[in-house]
PATOR-607971 format. One line per 5 residues: number of its first residue (from 1); their letters; for each residue x, z, y of C-alpha. Coordinates in nm, 4 decimals. Layout:
% PATOR-607971
NUM> a> X:Z:Y; ...
This chain:
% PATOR-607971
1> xxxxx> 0.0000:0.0000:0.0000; 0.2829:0.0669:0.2464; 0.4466:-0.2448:0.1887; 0.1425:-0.4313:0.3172; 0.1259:-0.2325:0.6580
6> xxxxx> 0.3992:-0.4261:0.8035; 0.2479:-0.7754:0.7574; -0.0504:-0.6891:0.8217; 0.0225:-0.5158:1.1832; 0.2614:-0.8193:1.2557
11> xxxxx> -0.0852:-1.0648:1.1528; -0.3312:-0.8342:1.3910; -0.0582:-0.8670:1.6881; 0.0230:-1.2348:1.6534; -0.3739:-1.2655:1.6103
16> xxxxx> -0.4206:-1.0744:1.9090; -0.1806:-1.3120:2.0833; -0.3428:-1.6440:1.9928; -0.6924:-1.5192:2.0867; -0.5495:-1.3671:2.4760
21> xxxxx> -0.4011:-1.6732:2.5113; -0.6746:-1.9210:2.3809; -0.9414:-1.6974:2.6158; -0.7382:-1.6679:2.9453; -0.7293:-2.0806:3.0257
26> xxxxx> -0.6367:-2.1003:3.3607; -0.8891:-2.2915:3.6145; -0.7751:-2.6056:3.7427; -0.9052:-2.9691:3.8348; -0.8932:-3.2498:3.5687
31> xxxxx> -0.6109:-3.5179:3.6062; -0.8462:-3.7762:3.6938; -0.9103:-3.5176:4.0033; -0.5655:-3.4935:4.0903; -0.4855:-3.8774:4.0819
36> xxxxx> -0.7534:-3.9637:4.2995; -0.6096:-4.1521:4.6322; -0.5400:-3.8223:4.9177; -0.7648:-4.0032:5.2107; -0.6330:-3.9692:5.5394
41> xxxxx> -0.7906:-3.7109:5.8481; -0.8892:-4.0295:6.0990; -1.2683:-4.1216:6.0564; -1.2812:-4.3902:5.8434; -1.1544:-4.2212:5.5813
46> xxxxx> -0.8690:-4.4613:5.5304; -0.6426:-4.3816:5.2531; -0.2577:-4.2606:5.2371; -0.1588:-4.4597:4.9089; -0.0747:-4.1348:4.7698
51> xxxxx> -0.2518:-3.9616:4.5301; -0.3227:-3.5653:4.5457; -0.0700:-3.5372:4.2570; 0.1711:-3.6972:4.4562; 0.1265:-3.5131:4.7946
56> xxxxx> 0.1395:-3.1660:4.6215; 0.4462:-3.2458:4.4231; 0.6361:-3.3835:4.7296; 0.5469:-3.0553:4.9443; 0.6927:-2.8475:4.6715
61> xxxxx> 0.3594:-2.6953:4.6065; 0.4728:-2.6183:4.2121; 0.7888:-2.4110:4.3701; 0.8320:-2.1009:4.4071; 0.5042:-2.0221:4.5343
66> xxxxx> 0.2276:-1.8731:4.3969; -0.0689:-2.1055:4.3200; -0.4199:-2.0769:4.1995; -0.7228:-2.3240:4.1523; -1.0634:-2.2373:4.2286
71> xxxxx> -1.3660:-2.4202:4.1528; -1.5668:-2.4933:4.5020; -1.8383:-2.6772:4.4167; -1.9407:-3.0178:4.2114; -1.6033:-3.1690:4.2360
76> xxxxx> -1.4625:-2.9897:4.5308; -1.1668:-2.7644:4.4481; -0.9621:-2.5171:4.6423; -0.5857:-2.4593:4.6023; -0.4736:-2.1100:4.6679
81> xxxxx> -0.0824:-2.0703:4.7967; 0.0591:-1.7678:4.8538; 0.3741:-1.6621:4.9607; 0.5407:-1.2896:4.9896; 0.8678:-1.2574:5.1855
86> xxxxx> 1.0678:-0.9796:5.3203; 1.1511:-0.9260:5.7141; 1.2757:-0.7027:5.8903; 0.9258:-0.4766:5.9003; 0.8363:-0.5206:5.5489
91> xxxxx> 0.7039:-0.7390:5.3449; 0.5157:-1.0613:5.5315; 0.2396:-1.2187:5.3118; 0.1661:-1.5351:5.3811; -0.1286:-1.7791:5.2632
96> xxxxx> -0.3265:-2.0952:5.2516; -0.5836:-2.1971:5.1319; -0.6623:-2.6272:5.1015; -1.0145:-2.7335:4.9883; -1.0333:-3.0911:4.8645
101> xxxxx> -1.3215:-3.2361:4.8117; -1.3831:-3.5894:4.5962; -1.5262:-3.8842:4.8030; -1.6027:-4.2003:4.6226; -1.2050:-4.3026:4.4937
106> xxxxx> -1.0317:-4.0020:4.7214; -0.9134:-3.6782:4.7132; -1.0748:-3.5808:5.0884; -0.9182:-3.2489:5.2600; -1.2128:-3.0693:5.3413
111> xxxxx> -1.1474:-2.6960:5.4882; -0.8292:-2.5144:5.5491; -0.7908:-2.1282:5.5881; -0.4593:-1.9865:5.6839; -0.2566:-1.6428:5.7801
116> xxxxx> -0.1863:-1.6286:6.0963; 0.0377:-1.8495:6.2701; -0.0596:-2.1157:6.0396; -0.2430:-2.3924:6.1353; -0.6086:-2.5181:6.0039
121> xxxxx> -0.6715:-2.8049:6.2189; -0.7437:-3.0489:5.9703; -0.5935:-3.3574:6.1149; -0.2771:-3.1530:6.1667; -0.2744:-3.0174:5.8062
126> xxxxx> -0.3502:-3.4227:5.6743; -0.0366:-3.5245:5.8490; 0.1718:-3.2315:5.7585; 0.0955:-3.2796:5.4199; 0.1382:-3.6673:5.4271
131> xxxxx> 0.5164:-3.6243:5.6220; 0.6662:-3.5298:5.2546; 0.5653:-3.8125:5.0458; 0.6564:-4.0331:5.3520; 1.0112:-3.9193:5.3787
136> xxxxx> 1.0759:-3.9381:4.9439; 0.9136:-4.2676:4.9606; 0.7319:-4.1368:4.6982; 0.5669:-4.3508:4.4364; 0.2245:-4.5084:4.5710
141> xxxxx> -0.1153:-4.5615:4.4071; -0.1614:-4.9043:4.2817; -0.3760:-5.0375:4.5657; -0.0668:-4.9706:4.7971; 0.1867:-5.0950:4.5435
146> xxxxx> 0.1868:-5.4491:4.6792; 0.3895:-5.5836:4.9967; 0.1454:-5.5845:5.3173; -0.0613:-5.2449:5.1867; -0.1757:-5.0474:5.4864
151> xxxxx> -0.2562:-4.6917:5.4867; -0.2932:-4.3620:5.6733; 0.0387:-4.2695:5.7985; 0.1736:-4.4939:5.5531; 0.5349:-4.6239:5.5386
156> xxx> 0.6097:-4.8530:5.2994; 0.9586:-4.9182:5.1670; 1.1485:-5.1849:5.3573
């Protein structure tokens, strides 16, 4: 009988394991979400020829921050960053907080919420987020792939 308490405490803990970690999915958007064009902030909701993917990767949003999706909505999402630093007073937490929202074949920035200092102007935010992918020449969507593509803020390689 004691010979079988060993096994069977290693099988309840590595069954306790694979049930935490098959219950505790974290809450994120699909990938057809995320590869959806980012549309730019001017009014006819012209696109970047990026797609969400993209413009998160190039800012470095899967750093060193901390992250979290929320559902907001039938197919509106809202991507939690947070950020803790030390100053001189302490420690300074900082956050922000993007909604996205899809429209038609875009990823469309809908809200922003911020600590303070931050801005939330949405135009602002649209062009902040657009100056990384700009600067990589990160890879466009296929619609912007071709010489002569046009898009919001948009700099195609020379």
């Amino acid at each position: 009988m004691r010979a079988l308490a060993g096994p069977a405490m290693l099988l309840v803990i590595v069954g306790g394991f694979a049930i935490y970690r098959g219950m505790s999915k974290e809450e994120a958007p699909s990938r057809d979400f995320l590869e959806l064009e980012f549309a730019g902030a001017d009014a006819d909701s012209t696109g970047s020829c990026y797609s969400l993917s993209t413009v998160l990767i190039a800012n470095g949003v899967f750093g060193g921050t901390t992250r979290t999706w929320k559902a907001a909505g039938d197919d509106a999402w809202t991507l939690g960053i947070e950020t803790v630093s030390q100053s001189y007073n302490g420690p300074v937490h900082d956050f922000q907080n993007f909604t996205f929202e899809e429209s038609g074949k875009q990823a469309r920035l809908k809200s922003v919420e911020a600590s303070e200092g931050r801005p939330t102007d949405l135009t602002k935010n649209v062009d902040m987020l657009l100056e990384a992918p700009n600067a990589r020449h990160s890879t466009p969507v296929e619609r912007c792939a071709a010489s002569g593509a046009a898009g919001y803020r948009y700099k195609p390689r020379k």
